[in-house]
Backbone atoms as SQL, in Angstrom:
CREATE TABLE atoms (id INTEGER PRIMARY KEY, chain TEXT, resi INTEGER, resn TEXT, atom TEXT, x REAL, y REAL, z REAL);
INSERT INTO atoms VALUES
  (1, 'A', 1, 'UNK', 'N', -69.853, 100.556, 10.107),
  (2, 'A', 1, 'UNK', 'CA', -68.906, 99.628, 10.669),
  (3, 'A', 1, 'UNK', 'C', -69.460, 98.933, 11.925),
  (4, 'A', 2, 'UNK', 'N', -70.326, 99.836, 12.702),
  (5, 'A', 2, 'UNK', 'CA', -70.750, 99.149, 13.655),
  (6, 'A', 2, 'UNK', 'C', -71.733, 98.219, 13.302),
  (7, 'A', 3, 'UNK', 'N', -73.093, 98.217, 12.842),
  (8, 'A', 3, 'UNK', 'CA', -73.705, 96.896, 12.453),
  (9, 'A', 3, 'UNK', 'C', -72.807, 95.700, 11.774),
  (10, 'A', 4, 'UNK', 'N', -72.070, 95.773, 11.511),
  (11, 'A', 4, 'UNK', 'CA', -71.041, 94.792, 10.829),
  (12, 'A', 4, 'UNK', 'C', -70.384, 93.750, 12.117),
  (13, 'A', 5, 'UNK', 'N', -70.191, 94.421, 12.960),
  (14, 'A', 5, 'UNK', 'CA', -69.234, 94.138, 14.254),
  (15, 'A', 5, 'UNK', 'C', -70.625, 93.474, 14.677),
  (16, 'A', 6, 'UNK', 'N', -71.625, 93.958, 15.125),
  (17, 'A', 6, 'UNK', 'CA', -72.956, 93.362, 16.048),
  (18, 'A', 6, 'UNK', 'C', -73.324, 92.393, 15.124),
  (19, 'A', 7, 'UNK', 'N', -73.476, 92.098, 13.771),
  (20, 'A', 7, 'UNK', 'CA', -73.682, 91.162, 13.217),
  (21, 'A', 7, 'UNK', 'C', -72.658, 90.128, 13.292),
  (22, 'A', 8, 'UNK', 'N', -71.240, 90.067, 13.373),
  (23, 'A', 8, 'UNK', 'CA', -70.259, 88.960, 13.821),
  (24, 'A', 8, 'UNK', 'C', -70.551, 88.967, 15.050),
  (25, 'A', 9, 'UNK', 'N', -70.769, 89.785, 16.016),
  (26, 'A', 9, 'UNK', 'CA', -70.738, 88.890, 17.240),
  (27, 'A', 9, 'UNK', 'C', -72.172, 88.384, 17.568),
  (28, 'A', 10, 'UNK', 'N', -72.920, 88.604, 16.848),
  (29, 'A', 10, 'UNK', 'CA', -74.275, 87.674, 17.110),
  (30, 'A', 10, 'UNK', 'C', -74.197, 86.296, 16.420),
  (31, 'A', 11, 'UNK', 'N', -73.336, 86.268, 15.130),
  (32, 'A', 11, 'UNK', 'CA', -72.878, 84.969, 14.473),
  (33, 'A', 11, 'UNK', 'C', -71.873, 84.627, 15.328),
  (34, 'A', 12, 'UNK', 'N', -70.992, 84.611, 16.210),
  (35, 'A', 12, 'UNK', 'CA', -70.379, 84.193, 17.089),
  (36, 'A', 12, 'UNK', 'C', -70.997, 83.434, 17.928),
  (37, 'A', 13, 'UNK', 'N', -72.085, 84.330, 18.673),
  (38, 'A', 13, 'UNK', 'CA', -72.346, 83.867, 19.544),
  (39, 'A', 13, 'UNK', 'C', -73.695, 82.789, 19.493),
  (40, 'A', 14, 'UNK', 'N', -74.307, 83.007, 18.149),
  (41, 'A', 14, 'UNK', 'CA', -75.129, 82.047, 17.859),
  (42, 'A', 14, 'UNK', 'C', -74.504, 80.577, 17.884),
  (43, 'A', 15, 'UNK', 'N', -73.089, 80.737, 16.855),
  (44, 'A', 15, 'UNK', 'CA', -72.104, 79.288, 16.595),
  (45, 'A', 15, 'UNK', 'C', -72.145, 79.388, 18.091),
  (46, 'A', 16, 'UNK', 'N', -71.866, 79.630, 18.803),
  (47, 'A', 16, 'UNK', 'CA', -71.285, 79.120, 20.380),
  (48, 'A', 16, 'UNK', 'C', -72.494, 78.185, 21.049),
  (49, 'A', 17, 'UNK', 'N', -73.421, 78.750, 20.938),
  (50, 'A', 17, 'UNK', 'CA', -74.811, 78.155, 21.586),
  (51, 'A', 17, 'UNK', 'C', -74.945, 76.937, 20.883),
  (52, 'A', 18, 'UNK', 'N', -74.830, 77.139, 19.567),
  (53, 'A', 18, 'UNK', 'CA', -75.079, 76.112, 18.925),
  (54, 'A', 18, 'UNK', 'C', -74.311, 74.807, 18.915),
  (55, 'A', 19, 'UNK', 'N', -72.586, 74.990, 19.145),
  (56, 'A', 19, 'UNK', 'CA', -71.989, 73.653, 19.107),
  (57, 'A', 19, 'UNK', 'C', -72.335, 73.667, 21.665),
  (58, 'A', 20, 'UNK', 'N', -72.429, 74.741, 22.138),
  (59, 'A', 20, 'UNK', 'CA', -72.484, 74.280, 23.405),
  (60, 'A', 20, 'UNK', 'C', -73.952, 73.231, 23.447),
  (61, 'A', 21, 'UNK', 'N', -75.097, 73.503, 22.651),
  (62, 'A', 21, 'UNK', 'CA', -76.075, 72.786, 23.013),
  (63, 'A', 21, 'UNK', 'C', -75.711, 71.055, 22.634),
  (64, 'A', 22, 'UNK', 'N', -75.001, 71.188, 21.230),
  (65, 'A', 22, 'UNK', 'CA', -75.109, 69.615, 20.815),
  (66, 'A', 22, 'UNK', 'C', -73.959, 68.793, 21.577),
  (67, 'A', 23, 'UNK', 'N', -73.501, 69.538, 22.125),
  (68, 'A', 23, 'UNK', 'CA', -72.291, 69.223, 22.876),
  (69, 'A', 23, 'UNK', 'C', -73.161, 68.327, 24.217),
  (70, 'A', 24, 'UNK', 'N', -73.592, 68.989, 24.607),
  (71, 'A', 24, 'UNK', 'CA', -74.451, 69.211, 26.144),
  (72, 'A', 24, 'UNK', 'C', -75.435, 67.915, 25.677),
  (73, 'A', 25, 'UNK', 'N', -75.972, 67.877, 24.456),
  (74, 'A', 25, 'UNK', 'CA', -76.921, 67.406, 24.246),
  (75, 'A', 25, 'UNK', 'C', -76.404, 65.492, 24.093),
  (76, 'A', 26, 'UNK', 'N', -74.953, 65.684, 23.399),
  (77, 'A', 26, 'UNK', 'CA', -74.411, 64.291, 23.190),
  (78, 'A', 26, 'UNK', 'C', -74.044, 63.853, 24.664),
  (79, 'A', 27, 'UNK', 'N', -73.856, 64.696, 25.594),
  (80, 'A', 27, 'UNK', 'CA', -73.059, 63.947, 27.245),
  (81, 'A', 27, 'UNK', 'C', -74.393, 63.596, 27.580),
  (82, 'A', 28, 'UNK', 'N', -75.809, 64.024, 27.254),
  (83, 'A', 28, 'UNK', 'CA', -76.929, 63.106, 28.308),
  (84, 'A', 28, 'UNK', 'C', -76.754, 61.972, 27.270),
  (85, 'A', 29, 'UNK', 'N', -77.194, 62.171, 25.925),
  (86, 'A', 29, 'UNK', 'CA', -77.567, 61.042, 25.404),
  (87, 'A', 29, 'UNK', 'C', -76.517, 59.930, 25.513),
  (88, 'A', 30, 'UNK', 'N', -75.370, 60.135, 25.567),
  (89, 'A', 30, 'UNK', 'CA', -74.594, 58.797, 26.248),
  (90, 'A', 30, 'UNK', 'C', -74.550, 58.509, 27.983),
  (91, 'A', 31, 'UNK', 'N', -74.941, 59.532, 28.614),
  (92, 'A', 31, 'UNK', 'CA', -75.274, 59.273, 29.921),
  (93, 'A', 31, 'UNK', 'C', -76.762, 58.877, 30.079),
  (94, 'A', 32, 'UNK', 'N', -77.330, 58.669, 29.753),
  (95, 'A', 32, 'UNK', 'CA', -79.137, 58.008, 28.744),
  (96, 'A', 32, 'UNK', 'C', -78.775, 56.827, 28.640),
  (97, 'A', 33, 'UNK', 'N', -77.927, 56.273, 27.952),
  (98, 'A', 33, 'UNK', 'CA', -77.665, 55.073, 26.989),
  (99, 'A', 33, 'UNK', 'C', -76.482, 53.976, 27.891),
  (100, 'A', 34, 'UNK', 'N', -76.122, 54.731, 28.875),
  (101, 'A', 34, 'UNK', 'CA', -75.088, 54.146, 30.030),
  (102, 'A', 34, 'UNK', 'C', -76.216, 53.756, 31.131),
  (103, 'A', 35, 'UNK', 'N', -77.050, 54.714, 32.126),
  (104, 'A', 35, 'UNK', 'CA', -78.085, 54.292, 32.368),
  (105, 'A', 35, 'UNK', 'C', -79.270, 52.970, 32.037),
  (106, 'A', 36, 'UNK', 'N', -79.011, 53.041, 31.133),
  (107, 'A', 36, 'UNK', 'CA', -79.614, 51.728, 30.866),
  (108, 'A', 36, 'UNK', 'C', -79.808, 50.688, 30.647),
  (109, 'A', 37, 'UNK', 'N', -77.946, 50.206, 30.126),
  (110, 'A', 37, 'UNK', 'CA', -77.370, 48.989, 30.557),
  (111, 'A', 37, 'UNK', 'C', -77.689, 48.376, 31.876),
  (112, 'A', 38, 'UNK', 'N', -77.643, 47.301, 31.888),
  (113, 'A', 38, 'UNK', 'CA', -77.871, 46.008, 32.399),
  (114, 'A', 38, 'UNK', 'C', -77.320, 46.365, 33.784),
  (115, 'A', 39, 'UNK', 'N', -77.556, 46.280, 35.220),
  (116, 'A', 39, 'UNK', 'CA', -76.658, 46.199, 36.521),
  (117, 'A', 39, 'UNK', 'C', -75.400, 46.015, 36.425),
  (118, 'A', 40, 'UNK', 'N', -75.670, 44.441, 35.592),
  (119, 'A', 40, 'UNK', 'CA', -74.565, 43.857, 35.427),
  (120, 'A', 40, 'UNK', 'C', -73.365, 43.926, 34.614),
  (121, 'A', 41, 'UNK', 'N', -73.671, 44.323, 33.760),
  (122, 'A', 41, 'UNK', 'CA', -72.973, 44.798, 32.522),
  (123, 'A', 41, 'UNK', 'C', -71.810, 45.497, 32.859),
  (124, 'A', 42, 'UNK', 'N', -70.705, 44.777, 32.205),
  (125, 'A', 42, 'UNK', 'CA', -69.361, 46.073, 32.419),
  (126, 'A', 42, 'UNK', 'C', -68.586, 46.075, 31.358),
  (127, 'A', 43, 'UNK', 'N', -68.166, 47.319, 31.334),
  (128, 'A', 43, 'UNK', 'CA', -67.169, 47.967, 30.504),
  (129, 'A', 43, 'UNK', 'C', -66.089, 46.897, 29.482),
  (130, 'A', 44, 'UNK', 'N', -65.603, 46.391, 30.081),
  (131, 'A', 44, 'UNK', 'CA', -64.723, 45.189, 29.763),
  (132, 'A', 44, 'UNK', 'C', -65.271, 43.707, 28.811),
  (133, 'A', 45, 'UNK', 'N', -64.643, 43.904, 27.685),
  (134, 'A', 45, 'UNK', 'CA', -65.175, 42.745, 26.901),
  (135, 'A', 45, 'UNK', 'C', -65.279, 41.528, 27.306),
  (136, 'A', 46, 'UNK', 'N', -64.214, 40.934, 28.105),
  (137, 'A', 46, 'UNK', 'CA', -64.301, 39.733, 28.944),
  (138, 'A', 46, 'UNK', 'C', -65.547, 39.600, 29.775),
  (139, 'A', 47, 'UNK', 'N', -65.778, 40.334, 30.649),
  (140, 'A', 47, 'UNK', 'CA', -67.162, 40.244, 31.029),
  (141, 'A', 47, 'UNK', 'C', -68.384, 40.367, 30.407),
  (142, 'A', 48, 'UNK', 'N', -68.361, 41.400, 29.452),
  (143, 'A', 48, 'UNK', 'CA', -69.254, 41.538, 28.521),
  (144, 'A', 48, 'UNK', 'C', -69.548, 40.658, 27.876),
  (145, 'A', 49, 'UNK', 'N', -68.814, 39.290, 27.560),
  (146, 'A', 49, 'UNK', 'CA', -69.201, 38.572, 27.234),
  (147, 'A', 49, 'UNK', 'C', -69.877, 37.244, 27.437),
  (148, 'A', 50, 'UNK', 'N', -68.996, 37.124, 29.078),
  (149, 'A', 50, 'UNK', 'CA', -69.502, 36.028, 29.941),
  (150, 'A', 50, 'UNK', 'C', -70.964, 36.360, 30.803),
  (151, 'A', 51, 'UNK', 'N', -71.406, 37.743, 30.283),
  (152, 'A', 51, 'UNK', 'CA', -72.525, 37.967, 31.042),
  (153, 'A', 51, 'UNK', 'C', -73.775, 37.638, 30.784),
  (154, 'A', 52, 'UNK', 'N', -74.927, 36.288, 30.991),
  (155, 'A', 52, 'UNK', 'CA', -76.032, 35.846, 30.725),
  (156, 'A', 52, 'UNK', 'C', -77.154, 36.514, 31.832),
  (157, 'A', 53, 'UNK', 'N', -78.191, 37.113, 31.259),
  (158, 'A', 53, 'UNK', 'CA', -79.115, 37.236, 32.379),
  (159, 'A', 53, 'UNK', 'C', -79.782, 36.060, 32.460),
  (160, 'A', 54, 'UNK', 'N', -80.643, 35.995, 33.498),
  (161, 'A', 54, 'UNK', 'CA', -81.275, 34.822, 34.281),
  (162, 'A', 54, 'UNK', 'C', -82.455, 34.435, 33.309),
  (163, 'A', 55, 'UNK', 'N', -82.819, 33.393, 33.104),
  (164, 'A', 55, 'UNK', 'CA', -84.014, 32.897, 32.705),
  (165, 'A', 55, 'UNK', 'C', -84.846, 32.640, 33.657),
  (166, 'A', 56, 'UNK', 'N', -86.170, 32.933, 33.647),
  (167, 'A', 56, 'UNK', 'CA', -87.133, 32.369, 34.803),
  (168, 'A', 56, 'UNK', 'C', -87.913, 31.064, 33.908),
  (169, 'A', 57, 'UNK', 'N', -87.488, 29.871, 34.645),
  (170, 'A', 57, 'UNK', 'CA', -87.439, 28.464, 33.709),
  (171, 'A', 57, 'UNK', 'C', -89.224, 28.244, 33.353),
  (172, 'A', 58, 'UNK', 'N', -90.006, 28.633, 34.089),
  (173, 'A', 58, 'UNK', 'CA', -91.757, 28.507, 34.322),
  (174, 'A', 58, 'UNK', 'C', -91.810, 29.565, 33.225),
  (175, 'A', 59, 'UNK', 'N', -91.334, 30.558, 33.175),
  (176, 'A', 59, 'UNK', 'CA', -91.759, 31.126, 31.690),
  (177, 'A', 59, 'UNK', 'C', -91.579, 30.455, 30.505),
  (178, 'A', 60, 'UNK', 'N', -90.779, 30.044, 30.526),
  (179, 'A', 60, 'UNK', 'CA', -90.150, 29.262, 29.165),
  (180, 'A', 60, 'UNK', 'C', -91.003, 27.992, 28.963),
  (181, 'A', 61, 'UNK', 'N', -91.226, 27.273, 30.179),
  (182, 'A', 61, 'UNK', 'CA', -92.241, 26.067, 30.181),
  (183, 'A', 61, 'UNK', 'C', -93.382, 26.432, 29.967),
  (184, 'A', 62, 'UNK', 'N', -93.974, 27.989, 30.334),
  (185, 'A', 62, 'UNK', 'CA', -95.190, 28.387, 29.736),
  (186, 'A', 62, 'UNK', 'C', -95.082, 28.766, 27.996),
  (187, 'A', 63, 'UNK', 'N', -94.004, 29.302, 27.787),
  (188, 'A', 63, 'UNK', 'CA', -94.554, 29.485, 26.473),
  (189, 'A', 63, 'UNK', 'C', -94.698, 28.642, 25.604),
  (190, 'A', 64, 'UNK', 'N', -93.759, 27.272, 25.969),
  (191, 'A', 64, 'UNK', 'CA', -93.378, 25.907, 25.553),
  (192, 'A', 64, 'UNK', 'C', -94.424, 25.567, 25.378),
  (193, 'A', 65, 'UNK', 'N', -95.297, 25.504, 26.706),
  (194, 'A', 65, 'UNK', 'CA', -96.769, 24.707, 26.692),
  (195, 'A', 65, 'UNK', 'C', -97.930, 25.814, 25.752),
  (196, 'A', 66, 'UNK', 'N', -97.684, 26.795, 25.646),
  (197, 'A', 66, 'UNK', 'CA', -98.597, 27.674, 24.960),
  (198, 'A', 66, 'UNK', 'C', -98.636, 27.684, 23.402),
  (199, 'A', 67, 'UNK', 'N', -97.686, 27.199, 23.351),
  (200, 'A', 67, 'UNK', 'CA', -97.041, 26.892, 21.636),
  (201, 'A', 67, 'UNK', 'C', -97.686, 25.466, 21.058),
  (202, 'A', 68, 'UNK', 'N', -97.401, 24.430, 22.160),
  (203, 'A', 68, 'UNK', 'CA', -97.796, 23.248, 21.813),
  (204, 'A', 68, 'UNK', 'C', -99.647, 23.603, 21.872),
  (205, 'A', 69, 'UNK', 'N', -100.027, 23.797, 22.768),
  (206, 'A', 69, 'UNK', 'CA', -101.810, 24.005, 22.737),
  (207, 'A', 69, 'UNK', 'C', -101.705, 24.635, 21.088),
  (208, 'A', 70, 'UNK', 'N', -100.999, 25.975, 20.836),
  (209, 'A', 70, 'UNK', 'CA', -101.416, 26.527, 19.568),
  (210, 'A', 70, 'UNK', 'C', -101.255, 25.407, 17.694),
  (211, 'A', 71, 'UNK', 'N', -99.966, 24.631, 18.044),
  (212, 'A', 71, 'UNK', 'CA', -100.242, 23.381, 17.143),
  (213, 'A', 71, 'UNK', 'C', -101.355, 23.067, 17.075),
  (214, 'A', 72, 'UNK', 'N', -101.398, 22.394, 18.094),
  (215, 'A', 72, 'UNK', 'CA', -102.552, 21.273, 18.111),
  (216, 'A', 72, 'UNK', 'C', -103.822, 21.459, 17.609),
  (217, 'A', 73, 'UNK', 'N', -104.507, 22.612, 18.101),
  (218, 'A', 73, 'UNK', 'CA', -105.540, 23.498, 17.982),
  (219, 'A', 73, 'UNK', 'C', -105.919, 23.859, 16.406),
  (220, 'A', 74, 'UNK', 'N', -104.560, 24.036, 16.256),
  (221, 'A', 74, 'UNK', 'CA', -104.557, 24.912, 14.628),
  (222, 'A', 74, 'UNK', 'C', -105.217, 24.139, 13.571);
């Protein structure tokens, strides 16, 4: 009777570890995935939607111009 009892409470306590880890394991990975949103970014769909990050305009004119050289060239 007694190995019976030590075998449920080691299956007890295995299930326990086991839903505490994935448990533990899902609060970083959405605290991971919150982290890494945007500064700007918020919660709220209204904003979420009106929110554009910045373009740096000389990049865009570089790749513009890097594209046209690659036409031409081709």
């Amino acid at each position: 009777m007694e190995p019976l009892i030590q075998l449920t409470v080691l299956t007890a306590a295995t299930v326990l570890a086991a839903g505490s880890a994935i448990a533990l394991n899902w609060i970083f990975l959405c605290t991971a995935f919150r982290l890494m949103r945007p500064a700007g970014a918020s919660s709220s769909k209204a904003a979420a939607a009106s929110y554009r990050p910045s373009v740096r305009s000389e990049l865009v004119q570089g790749t513009r111009a890097s594209a046209q050289q690659f036409v031409l060239h081709r």
